[in-house]
Structure formats: C-alpha cells, structure tokens
N, C-alpha and C positions, 0 to 999 in steps of 0.2 A: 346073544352077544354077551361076553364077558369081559371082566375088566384084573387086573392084578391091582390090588390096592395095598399098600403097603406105606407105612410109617419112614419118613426121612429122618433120618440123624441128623439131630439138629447141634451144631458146634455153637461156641462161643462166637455171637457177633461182633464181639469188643474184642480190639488188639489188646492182647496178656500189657503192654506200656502205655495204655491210651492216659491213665493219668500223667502221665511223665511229657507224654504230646498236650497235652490241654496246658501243662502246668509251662514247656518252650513257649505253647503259642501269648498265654499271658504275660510272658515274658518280652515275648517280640512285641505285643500291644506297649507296653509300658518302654519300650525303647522306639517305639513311634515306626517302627517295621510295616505293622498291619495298618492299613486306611481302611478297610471294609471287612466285615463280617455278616456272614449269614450261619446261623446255627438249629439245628433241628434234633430232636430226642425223645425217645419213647418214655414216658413216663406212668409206667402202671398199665393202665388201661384208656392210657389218652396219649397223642403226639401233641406235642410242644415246637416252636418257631421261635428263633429270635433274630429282629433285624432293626443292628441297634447302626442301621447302616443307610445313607438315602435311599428310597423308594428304585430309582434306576442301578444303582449298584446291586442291593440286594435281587431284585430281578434278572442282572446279568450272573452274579453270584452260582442261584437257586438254579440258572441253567445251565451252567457250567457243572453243576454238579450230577446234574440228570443227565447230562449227556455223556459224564464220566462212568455214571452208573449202569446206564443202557451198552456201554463200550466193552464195560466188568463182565456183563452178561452176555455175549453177544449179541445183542438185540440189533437190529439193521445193518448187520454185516452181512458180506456177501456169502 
C-alpha cells in the first residue's frame, strides 16, 4: 500500500484587518454593544482562553462558535 504525502499551503490564518475588527469590537464594548465575550488565541506554542464573561454565557459563547466552525468545514453536513 501507498500513500501520496505531500505538504499543504498553508495561507495566512488571520484576516489582512483583524486588527481594525478587534480594535470595532473594543469599541462596541465601550459603548455597552457587547454583554458577553468569549476569546481564544494561539500564542507561540500554547492556546490561550478568555472568559471575562459568566460561566453559562461563555459556554453558550464557546458553542456557538464550534458549531460555526464545524459549518466552515463541512463537518455534519449531508
């Protein structure tokens, strides 16, 4: 048996404006827009969380986005 192995191109996983989105969404925080945040980030060789948000928010948060992420990919689609 064999296999083709071969190396993926790997792009930019940051949007070219994600500072310009962090620096809106700070913006919305400070004009009382945002109630909840959940945030996650790879840092070096470690992931990072923050849930500076109640326990049940941050959990609805954290699945809301897994499920947007499993949607990106197709995961459990027909």
């Amino acid at each position: 048996m064999s296999a083709d192995v071969f190396d993926l191109v790997k792009g930019n996983p940051m949007p070219a404006d994600f500072p310009g989105i962090l620096r809106e969404l700070a913006d919305r925080v400070e004009r009382g827009e945002v109630g909840a945040f959940v945030g996650c980030y790879h840092d070096g060789d470690r992931y990072e969380f923050l849930y500076p948000s109640s326990l049940n928010d941050s959990l609805v948060l954290a699945s809301l986005l897994q499920h947007r992420t499993c949607a990106k990919y197709g995961v459990g689609q027909p």
